[in-house]
C-alpha positions in Angstrom: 0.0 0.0 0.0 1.5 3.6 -0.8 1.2 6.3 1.1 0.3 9.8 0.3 3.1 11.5 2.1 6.0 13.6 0.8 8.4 10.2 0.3 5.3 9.3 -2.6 6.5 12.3 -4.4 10.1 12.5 -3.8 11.2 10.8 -7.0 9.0 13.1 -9.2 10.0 15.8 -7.6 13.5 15.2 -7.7 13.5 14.8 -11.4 11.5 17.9 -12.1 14.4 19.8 -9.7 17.1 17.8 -12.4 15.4 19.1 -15.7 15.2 22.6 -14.6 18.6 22.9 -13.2 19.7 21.3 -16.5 17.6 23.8 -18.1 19.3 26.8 -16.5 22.7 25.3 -17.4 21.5 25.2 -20.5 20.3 28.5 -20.8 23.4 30.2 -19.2 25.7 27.9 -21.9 23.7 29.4 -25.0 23.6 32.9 -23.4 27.9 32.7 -22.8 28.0 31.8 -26.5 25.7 33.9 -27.8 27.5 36.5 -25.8 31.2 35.4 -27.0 29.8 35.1 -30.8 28.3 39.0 -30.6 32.3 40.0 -29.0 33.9 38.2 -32.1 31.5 39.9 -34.5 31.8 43.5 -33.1 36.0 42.4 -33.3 35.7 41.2 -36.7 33.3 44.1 -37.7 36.0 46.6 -36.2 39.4 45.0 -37.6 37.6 45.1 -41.1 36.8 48.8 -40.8 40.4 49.3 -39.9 41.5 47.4 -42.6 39.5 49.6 -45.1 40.9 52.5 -43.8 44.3 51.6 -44.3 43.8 50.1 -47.9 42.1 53.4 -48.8 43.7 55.6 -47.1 47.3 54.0 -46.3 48.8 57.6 -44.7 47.0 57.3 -41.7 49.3 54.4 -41.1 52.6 56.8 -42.3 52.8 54.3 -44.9 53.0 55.1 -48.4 53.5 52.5 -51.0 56.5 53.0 -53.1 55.6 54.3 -56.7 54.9 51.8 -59.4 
């Protein structure tokens, strides 16, 4: 015969407790990378406006390429 105490819905409970930790892991993984993607994108964004400025405009550098 079961009972209807706490002990009846330990297991249950302790599962439910499982999944949503889990789920917050989960959660705080995809929001680190989605995080580290948008810093390498803002990085890459900025190096290739730096790199258009010096192909256009290579003086800003003090470099000027010799004279063909």
């Amino acid at each position: 015969m079961q009972s209807g105490g706490p002990e009846s819905a330990s297991p249950v409970t302790h599962r439910v407790q499982s999944l949503s930790s889990a789920d917050t892991r989960g959660k705080h993984r995809i929001h680190a990378e989605l995080k580290r993607l948008e810093q390498e994108a803002r990085f890459l964004e900025i190096g290739g406006e730096v790199l258009v400025t010096v192909v256009r405009e290579p003086e800003v550098l003090g470099y000027l390429p010799p004279d063909s």
